[in-house]
C-alpha positions as a Markdown table, in Angstrom:
| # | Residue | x | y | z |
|---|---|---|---|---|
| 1 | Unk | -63.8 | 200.9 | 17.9 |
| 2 | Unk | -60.1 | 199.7 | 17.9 |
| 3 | Unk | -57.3 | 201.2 | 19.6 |
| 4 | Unk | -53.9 | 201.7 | 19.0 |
| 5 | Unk | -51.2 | 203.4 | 21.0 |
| 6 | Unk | -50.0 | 207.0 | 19.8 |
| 7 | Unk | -48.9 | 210.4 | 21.0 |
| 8 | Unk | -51.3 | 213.0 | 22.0 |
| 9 | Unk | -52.1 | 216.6 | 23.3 |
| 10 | Unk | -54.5 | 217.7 | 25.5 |
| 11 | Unk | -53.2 | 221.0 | 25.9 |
| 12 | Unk | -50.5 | 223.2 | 24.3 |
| 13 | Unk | -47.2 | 223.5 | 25.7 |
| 14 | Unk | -43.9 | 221.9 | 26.0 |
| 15 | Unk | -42.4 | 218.6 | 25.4 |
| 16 | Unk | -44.0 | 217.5 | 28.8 |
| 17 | Unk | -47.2 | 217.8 | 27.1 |
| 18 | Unk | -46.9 | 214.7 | 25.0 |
| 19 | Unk | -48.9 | 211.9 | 26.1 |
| 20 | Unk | -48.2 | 208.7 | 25.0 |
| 21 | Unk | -52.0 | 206.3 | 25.1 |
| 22 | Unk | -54.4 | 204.9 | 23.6 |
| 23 | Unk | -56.4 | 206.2 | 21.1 |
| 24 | Unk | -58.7 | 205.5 | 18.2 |
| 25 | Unk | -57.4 | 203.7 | 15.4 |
| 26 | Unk | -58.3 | 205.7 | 12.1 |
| 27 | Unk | -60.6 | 204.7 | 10.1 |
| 28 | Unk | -60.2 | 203.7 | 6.2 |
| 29 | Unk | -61.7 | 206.2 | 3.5 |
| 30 | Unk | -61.9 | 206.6 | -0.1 |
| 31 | Unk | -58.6 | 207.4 | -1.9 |
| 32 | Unk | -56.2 | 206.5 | 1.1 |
| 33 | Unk | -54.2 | 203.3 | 2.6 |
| 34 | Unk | -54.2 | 202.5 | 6.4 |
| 35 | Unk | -50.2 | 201.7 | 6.9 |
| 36 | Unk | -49.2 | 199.9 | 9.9 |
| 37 | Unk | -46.6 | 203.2 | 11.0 |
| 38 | Unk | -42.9 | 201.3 | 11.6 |
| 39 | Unk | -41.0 | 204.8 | 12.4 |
| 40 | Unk | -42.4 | 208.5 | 12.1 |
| 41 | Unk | -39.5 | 211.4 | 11.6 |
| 42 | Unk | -39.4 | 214.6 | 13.9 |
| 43 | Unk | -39.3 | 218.2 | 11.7 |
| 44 | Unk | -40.4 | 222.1 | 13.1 |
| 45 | Unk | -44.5 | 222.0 | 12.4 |
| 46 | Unk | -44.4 | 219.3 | 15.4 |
| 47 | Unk | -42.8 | 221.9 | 17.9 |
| 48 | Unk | -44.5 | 224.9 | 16.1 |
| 49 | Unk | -48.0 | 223.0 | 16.4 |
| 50 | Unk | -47.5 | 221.5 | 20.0 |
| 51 | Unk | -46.3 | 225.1 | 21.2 |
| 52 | Unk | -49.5 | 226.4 | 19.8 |
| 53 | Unk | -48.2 | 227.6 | 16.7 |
| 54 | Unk | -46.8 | 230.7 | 18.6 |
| 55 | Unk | -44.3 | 231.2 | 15.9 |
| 56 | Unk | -47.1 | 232.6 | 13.4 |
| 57 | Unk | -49.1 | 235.5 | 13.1 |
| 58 | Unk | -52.3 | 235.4 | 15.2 |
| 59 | Unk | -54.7 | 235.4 | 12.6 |
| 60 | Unk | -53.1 | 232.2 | 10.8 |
| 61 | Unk | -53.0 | 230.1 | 14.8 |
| 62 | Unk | -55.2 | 227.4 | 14.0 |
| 63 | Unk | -58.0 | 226.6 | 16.2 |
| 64 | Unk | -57.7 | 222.4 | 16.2 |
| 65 | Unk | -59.9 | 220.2 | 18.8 |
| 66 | Unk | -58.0 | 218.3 | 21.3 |
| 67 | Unk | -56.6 | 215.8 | 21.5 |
| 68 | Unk | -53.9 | 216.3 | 18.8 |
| 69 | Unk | -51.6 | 213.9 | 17.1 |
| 70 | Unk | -48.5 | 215.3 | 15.9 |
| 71 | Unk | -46.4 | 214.2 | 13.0 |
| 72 | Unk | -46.3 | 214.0 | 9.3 |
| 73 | Unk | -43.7 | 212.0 | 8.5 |
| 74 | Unk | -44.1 | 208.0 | 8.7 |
| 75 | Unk | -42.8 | 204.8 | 6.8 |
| 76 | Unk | -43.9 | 201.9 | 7.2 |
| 77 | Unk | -46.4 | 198.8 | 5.7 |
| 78 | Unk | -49.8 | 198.8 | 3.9 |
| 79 | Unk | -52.5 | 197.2 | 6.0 |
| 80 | Unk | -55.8 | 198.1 | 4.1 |
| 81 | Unk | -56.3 | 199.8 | 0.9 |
| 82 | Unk | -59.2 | 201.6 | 0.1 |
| 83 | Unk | -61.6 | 200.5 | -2.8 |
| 84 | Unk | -60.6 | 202.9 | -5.2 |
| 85 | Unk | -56.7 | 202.5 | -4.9 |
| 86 | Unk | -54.6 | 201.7 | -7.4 |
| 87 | Unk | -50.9 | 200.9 | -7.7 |
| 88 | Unk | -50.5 | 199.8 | -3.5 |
| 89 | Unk | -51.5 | 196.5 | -2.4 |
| 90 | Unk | -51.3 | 195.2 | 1.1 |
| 91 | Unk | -47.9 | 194.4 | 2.4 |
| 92 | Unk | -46.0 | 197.2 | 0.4 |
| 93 | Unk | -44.1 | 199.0 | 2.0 |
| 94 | Unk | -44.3 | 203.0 | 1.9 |
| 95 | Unk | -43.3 | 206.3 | 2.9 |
| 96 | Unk | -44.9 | 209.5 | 3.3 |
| 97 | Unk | -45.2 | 213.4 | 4.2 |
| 98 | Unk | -48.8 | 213.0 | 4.9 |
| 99 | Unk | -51.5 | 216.0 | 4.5 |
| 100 | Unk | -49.4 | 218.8 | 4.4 |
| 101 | Unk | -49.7 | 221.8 | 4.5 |
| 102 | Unk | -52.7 | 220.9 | 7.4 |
| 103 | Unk | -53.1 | 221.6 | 11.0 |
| 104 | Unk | -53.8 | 218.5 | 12.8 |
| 105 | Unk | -54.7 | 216.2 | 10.0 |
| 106 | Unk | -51.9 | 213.9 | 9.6 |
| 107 | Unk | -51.5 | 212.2 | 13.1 |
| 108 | Unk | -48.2 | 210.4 | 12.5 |
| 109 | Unk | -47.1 | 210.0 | 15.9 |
| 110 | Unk | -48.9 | 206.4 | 16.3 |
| 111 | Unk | -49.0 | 202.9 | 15.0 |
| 112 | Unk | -51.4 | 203.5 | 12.1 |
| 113 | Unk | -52.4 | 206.2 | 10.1 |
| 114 | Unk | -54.7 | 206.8 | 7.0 |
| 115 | Unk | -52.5 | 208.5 | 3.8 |
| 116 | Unk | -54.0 | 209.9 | 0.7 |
| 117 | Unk | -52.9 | 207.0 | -2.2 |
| 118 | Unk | -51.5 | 210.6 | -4.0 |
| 119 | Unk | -48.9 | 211.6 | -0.9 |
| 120 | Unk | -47.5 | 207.7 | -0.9 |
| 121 | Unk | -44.5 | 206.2 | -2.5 |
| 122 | Unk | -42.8 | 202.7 | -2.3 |
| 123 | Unk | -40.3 | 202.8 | 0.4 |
| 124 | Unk | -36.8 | 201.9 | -1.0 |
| 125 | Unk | -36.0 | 198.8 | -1.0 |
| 126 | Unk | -32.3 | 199.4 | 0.3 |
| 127 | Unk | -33.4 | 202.2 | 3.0 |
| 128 | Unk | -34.6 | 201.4 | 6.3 |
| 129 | Unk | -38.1 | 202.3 | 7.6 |
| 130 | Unk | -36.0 | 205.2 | 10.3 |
| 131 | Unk | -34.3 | 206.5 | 6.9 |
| 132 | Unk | -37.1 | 207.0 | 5.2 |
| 133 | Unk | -39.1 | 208.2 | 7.5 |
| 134 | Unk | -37.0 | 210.7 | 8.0 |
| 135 | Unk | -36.7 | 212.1 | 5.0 |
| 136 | Unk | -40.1 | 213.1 | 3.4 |
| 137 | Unk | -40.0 | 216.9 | 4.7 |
| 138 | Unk | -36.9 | 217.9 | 4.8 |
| 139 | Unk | -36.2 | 216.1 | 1.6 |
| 140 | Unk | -39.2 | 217.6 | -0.2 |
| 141 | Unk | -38.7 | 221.0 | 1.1 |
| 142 | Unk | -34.8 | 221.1 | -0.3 |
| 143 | Unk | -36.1 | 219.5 | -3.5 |
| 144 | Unk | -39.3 | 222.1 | -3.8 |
| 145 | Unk | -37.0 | 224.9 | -3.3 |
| 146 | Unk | -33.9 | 224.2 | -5.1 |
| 147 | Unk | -35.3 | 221.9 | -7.9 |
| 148 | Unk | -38.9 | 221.4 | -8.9 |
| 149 | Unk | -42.2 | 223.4 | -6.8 |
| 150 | Unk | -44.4 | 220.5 | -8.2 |
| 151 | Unk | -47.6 | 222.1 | -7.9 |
| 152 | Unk | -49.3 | 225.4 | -8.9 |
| 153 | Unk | -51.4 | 225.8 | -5.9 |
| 154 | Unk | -51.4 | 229.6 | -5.1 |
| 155 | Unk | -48.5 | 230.3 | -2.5 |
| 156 | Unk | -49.8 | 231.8 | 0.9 |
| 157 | Unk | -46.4 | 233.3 | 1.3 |
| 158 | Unk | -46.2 | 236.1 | -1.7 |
| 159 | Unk | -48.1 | 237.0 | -4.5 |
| 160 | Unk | -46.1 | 234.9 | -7.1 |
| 161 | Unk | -45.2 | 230.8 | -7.0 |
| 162 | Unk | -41.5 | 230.0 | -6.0 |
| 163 | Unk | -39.7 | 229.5 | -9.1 |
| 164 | Unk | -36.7 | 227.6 | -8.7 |
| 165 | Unk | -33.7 | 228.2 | -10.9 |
| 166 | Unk | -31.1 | 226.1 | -12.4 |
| 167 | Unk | -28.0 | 225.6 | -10.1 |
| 168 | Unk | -25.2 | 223.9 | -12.8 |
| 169 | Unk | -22.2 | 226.2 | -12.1 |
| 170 | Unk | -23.3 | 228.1 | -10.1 |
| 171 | Unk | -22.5 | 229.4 | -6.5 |
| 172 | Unk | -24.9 | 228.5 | -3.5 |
| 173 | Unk | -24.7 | 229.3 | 0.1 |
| 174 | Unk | -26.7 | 227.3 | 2.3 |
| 175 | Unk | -27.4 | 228.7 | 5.9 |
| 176 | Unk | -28.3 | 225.6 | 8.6 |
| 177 | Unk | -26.6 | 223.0 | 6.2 |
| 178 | Unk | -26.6 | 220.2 | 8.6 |
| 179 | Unk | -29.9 | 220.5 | 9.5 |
| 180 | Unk | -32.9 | 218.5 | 8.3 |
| 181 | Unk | -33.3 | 220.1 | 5.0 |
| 182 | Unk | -29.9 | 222.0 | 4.8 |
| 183 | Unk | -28.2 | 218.3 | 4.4 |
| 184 | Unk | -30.6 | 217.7 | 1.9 |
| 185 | Unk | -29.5 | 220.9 | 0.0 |
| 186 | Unk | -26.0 | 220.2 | 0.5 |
| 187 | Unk | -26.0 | 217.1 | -1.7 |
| 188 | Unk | -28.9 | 218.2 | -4.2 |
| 189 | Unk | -26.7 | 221.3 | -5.2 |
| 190 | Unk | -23.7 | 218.8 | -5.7 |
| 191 | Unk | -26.0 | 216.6 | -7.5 |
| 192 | Unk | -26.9 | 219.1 | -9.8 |
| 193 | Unk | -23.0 | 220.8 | -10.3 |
| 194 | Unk | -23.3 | 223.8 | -8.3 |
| 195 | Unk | -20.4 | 225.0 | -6.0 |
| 196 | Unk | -21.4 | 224.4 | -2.5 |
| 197 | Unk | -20.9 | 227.0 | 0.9 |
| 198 | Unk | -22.1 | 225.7 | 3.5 |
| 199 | Unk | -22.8 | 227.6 | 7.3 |
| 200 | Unk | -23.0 | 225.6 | 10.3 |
| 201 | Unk | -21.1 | 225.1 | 13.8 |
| 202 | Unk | -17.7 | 223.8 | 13.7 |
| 203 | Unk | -19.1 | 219.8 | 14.7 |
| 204 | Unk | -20.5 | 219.4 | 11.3 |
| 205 | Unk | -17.6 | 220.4 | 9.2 |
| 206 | Unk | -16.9 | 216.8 | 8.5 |
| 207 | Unk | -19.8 | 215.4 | 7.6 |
| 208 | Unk | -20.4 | 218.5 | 5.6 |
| 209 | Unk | -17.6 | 218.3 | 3.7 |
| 210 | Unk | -18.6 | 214.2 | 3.9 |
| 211 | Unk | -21.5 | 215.3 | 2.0 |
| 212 | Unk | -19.5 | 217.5 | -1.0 |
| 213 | Unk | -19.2 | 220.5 | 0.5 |
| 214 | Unk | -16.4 | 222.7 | -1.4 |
| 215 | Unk | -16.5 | 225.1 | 1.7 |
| 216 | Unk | -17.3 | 225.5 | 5.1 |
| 217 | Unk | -17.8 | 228.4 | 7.4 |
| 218 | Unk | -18.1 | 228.3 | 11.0 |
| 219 | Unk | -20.9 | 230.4 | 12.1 |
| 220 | Unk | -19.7 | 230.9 | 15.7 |
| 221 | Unk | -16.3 | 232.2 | 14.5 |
| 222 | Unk | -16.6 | 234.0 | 11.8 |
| 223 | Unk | -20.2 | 235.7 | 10.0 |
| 224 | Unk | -20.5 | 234.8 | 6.5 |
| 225 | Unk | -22.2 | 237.8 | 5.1 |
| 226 | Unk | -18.8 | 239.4 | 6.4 |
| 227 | Unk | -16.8 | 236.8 | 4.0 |
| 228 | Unk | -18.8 | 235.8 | 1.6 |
| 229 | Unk | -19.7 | 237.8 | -2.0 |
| 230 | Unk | -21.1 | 237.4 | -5.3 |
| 231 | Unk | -22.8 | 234.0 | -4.8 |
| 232 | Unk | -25.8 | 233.0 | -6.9 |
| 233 | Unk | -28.3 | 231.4 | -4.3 |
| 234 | Unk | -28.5 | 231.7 | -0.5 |
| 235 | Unk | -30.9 | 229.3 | 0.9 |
| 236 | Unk | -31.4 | 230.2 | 4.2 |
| 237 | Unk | -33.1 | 227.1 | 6.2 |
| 238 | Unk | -33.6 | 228.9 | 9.4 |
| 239 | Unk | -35.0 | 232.0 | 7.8 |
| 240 | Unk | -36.4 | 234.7 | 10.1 |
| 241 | Unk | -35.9 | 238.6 | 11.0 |
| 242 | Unk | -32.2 | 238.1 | 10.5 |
| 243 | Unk | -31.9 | 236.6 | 6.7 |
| 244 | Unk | -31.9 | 240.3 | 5.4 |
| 245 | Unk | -28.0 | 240.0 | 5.9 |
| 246 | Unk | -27.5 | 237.7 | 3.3 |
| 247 | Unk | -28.4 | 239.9 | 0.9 |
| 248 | Unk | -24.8 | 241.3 | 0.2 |
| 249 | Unk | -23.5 | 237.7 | -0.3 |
| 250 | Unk | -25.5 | 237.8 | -3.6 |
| 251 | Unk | -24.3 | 239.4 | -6.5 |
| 252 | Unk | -26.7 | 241.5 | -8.6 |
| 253 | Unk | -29.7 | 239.3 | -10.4 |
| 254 | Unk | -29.0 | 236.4 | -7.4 |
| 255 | Unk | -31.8 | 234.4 | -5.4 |
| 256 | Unk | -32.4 | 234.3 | -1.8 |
| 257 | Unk | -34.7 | 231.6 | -0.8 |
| 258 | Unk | -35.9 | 231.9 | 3.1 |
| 259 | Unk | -37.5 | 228.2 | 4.2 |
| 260 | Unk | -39.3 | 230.3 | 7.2 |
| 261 | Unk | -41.0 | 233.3 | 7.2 |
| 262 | Unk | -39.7 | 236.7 | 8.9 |
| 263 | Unk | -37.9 | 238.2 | 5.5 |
| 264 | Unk | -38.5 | 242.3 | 6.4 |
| 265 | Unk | -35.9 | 244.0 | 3.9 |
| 266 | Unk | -38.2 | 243.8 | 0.4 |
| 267 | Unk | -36.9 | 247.3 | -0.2 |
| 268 | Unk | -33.0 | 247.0 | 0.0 |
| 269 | Unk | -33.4 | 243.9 | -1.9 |
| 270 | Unk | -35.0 | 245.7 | -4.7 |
| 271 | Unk | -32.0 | 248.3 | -5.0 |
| 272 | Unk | -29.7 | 245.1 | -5.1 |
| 273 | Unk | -31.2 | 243.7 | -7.5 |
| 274 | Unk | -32.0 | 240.5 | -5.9 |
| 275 | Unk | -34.8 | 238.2 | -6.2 |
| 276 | Unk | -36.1 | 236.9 | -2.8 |
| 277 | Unk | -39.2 | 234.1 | -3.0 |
| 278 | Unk | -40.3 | 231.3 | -0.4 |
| 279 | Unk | -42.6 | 228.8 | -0.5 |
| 280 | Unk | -44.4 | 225.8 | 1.5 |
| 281 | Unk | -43.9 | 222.3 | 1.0 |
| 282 | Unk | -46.7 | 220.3 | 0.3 |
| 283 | Unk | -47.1 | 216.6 | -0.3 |
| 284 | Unk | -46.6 | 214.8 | -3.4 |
| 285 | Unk | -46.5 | 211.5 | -3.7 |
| 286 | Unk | -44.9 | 211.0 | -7.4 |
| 287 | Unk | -42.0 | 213.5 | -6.5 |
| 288 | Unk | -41.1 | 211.5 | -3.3 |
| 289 | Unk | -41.2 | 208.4 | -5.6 |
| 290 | Unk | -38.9 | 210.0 | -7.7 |
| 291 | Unk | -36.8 | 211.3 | -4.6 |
| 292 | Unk | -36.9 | 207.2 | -3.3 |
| 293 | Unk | -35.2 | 206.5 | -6.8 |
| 294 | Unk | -32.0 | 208.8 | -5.7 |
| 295 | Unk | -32.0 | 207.2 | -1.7 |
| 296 | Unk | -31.7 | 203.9 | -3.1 |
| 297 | Unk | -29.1 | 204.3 | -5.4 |
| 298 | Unk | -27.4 | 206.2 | -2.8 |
| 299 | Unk | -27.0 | 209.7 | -5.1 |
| 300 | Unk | -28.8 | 211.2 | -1.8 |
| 301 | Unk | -28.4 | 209.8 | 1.7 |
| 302 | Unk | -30.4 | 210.2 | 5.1 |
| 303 | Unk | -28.6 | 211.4 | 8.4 |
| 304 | Unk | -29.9 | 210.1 | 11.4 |
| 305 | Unk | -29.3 | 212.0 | 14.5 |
| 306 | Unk | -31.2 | 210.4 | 17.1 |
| 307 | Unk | -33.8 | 207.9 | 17.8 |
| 308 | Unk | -36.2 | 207.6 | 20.2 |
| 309 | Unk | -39.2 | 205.0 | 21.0 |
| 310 | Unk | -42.6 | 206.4 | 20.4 |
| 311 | Unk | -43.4 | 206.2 | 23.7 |
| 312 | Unk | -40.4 | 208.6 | 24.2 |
| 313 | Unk | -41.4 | 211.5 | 22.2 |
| 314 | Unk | -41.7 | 213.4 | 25.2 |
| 315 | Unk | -37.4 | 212.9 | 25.2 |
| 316 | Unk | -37.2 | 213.4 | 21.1 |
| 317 | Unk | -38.6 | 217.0 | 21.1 |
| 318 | Unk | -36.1 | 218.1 | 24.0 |
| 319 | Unk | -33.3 | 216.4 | 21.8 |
| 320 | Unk | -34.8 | 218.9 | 19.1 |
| 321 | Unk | -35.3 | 221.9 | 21.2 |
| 322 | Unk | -31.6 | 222.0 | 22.5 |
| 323 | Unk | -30.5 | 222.3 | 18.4 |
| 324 | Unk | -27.6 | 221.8 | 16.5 |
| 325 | Unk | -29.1 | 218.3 | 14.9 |
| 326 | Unk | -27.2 | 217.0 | 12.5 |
| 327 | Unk | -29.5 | 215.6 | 10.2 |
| 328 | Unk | -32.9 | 213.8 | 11.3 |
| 329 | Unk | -34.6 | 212.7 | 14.4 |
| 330 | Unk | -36.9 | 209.9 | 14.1 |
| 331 | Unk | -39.4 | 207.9 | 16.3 |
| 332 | Unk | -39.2 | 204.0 | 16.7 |
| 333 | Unk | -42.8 | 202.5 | 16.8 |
| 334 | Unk | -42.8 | 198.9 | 15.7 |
């Protein structure tokens, strides 16, 4: 069997965990490419999954054989294509969120990896291979929540699918804008004509604004559900126990979109009047096309934070772990 070089677990834990070595080259199956991986982009599953996915309920941890490669987000250049392909040819180059939502499955952490024909698109032409591999995820999720779900597969998350609602004139706060997907946000809700807040530390108000912010709040100094009232939207891209309080930001009939799980105050919400819905990415090759369309004519951009070899993953998740990223990490691996 053929090796390549890639990161992998053996055991759960921190970044020190992260073994870069040989391992087994993936092998070609029906429906997928095999694409030679040129950079692979960093986003939360990869912490949450090499932690152990401590972060979820009990009953939805995974059990997953070691060793585990991490990562679902790669770009790079077709090597094989499968039988029953059509529309990629060897030598094209692509980019991908690749099996999600899975557990273990998508392996992009490594020089090759095997993606579903479905979850690819053509890389743009005028984006480099770190760029777009950094965006699929982040870009997807913003896009999924804000724009167009893209699928009607039953949401794990509440009884109902995440319907997303027109944002022309309106109001939208968006909580961890300089993040991964809140950078995203920030320009998709300017794309679209919506009046843009946007929360983050006082380091990012420039490229926030850079990006068409109309305002900017300063988390550390000043709480925005103290200041803010009667927006439309709240997307919330850190989620958790404590996005309850955005709640009386919203005037009566307004969404609040979580991105991660932990929303606790259904009832209060319900006497607001506010709709509250969430939802999980998931792959889709024809919407990232579309998506590639916007990158290259430069209506959406990627922000690179960091990079770091692949051999160096070990360094790229502490880089994540301290916070405060302004934009993406991404891994170098040809």
């Amino acid at each position: 069997m053929s090796m390549m070089k890639a990161v992998q677990l053996h055991e759960y834990g921190g970044p020190e965990v992260l073994q870069y070595e040989d391992a087994p080259r993936p092998e070609l199956k029906a429906g997928e490419v095999l694409v030679r991986v040129h950079a692979a982009g960093i986003n939360p599953p990869d912490l949450y999954l090499r932690d152990g996915c401590k972060v979820l309920p009990p009953e939805w941890r995974p059990i997953i054989p070691f060793p585990i490669i991490l990562g679902t987000d790669i770009s790079g250049v077709v090597e094989e294509v499968a039988h029953d392909v059509e529309g990629f040819s060897v030598g094209d180059a692509v980019f991908s969120m690749v099996r999600f939502p899975s557990f273990g499955d998508s392996k992009c952490y490594a020089e090759y990896v095997t993606v579903p024909a479905s979850e690819c698109a053509l890389k743009p032409a005028g984006v480099s291979h770190i760029h777009a591999a950094a965006a699929p995820m982040s870009l997807l999720t913003a896009w999924q929540f804000l724009i167009e779900l893209g699928h009607e597969v039953a949401n794990p998350l509440q009884p109902e699918l995440h319907r997303p609602v027109p944002l022309k004139g309106k109001r939208i706060l968006i909580n961890g804008a300089a993040g991964g997907v809140g950078h995203f946000a920030v320009q998709i809700a300017k794309m679209e004509g919506a009046y843009v807040i946007a929360v983050a530390s006082t380091k990012h108000e420039a490229f926030l604004r850079g990006l068409g912010a109309d305002e900017f709040i300063d988390y550390k100094k000043t709480a925005p559900e103290d200041v803010v009232r009667d927006v439309d939207v709240v997307l919330d891209t850190l989620g958790g126990p404590t996005t309850g309080r955005f709640l009386q930001t919203l005037k009566r009939g307004g969404h609040l979109f979580p991105v991660f799980l932990g929303f606790s105050d259904a009832e209060e919400a319900a006497k607001r009047g506010i709709i509250v819905s969430t939802t999980q990415v998931r792959s889709n090759g024809p919407q990232l096309a579309k998506l590639g369309n916007l990158l290259e004519a430069g209506t959406l951009r990627v922000a690179i934070d960091s990079t770091f070899p692949l051999a160096e993953a070990k360094q790229a998740h502490e880089r994540a772990a301290l916070g405060h990223v302004q934009g993406k990490i991404a891994l170098t691996v040809l």
